[in-house]
N, C-alpha and C positions, 0 to 999 in steps of 0.2 A: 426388465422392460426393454423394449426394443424400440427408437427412433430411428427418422431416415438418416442416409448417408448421400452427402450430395457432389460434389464434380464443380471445378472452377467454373464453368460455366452456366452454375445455381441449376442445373439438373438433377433428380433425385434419382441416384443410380443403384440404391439397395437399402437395407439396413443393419444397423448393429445392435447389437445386446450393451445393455449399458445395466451395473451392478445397481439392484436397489439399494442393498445395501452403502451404498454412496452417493447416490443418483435418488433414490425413492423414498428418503426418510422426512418425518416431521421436523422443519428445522428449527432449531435452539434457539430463539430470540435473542434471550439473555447470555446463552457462552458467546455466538458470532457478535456480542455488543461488547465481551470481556477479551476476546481475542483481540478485537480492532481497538480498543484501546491499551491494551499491552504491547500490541505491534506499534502504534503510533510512541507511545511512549518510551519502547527502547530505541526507538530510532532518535530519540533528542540525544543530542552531544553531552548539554550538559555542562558547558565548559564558563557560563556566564556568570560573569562578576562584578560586583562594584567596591569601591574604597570605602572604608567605614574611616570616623574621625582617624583613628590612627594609625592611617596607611595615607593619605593625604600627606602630599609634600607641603613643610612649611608649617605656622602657625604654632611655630613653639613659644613666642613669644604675646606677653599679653599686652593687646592692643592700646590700652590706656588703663592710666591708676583706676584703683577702685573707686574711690571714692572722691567728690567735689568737681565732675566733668558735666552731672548733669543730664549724663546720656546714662544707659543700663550696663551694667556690669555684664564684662565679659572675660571669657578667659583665652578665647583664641579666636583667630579668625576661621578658621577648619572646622567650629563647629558646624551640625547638619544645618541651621537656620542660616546660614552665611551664605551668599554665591562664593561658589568654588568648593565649599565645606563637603565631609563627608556626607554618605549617604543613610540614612537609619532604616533597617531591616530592608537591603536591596538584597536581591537574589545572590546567591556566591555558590561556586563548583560543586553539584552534586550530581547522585544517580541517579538514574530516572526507572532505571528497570523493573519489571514486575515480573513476577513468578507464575506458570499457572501449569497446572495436571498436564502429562502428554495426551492423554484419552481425552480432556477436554478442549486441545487444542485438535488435535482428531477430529472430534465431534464436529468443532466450528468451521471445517474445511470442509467436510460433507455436507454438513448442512449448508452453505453457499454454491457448493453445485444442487443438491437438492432443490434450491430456492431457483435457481439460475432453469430448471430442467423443466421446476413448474410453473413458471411464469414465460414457458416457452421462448427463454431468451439463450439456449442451446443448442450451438447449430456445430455438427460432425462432418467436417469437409475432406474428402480424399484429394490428392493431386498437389499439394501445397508446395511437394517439396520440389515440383516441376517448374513452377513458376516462374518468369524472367525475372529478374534482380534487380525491376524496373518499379518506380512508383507510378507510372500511368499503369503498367501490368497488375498490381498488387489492386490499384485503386478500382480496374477492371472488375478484379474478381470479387471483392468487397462489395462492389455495386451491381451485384450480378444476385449473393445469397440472401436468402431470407434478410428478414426485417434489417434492409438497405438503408433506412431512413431515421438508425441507431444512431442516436447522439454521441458515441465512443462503442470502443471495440478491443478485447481483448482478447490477441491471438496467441493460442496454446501449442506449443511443439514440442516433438518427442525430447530434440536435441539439438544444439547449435545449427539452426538452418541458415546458413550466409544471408543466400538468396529471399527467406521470409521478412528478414532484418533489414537487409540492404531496402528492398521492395516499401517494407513499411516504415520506415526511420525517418521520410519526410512528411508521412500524413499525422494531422493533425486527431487527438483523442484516439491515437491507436498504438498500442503497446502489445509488444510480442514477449509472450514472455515462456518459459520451460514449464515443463508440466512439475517437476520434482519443486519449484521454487512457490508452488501454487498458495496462495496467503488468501488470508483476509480482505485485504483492507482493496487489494486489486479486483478481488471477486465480487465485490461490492460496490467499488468506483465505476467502473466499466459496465454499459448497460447490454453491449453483445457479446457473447464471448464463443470463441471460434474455437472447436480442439481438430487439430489433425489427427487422422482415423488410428494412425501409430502414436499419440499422446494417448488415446482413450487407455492403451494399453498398459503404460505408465503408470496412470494415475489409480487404474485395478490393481497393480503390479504393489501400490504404496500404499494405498488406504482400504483395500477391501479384507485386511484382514487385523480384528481389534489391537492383538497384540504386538506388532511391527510397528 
């Protein structure tokens, strides 16, 4: 398929081929729903714990006789009913990670440019890497392309661009991010997303062939 190609100043100065194969497929409801909760998932630390009764400092001793107090029988104060007491079945340090096919993680990354391509929320800008290093500059040219009035934006580059970074690091809902780190859960967060004409290159270079 071929879309336009447009110039910081939202002019349309050509077009590019873009792979169906990446760009033209039906997308996977169900894997880009297993991706983005796999990605959300290993991103948890994982590290949360609570004291169960006996990890609780204290409470080695029994607070009163058994019997003829008149009050219920106890054995510690650290029980979980007590203030201060342990906790019964609170969360404690585990994994969170989940496993899933590289083909299906494949899939799920095509299929969100696919979704992205056909809901015309894919716009191919040359000039990016000219740009001042300025956030009135960067905010320019943002308010310049196609659907200006995107509630967030996700800018795509070939490769550590200083100047795309510096430019957008203060505006708000705009994230620049590599074309090689391209995910889920970004591709679906973000309602514009921007590639520079040297990312489109990239990302044929990564996903347009099954077995890679």
């Amino acid at each position: 398929m071929h879309v336009p190609v447009y110039d910081v100043q939202g002019n349309e100065v050509g077009q590019i081929e873009l792979s169906d194969y990446i760009f033209g497929i039906e997308p996977h409801i169900p894997v880009m729903h297993q991706a983005l909760v796999r990605q959300l998932a290993n991103a948890r630390a994982g590290t949360h714990d609570t004291k169960t009764r006996g990890e609780v400092s204290g409470g080695g001793r029994k607070p009163w006789r058994q019997k003829g107090t008149g009050r219920a029988r106890q054995g510690s104060i650290r029980a979980p009913h007590w203030k201060g007491g342990g906790v019964v079945w609170g969360p404690h340090p585990r994994k969170y990670t989940k496993q899933m096919p590289k083909k299906m993680r494949r899939l799920a990354i095509r299929s969100v440019l696919s979704a992205k391509q056909r809901e015309h929320q894919l716009i191919v800008v040359q000039g990016l890497a000219d740009v001042e290093p300025r956030t009135k500059a960067m905010l320019g040219v943002l308010s310049r392309l196609p659907l200006a009035d995107a509630r967030s934006t996700l800018i795509v580059v070939d490769q550590p661009r200083e100047n795309v970074r510096r430019g957008a690091g203060n505006l708000e809902n705009v994230k620049v991010l590599m074309a090689q780190y391209m995910n889920v859960r970004d591709g679906l967060k973000y309602e514009r997303m921007i590639l520079m004409r040297e990312a489109v290159d990239v990302i044929h270079r990564l996903w347009a062939q099954e077995g890679r």
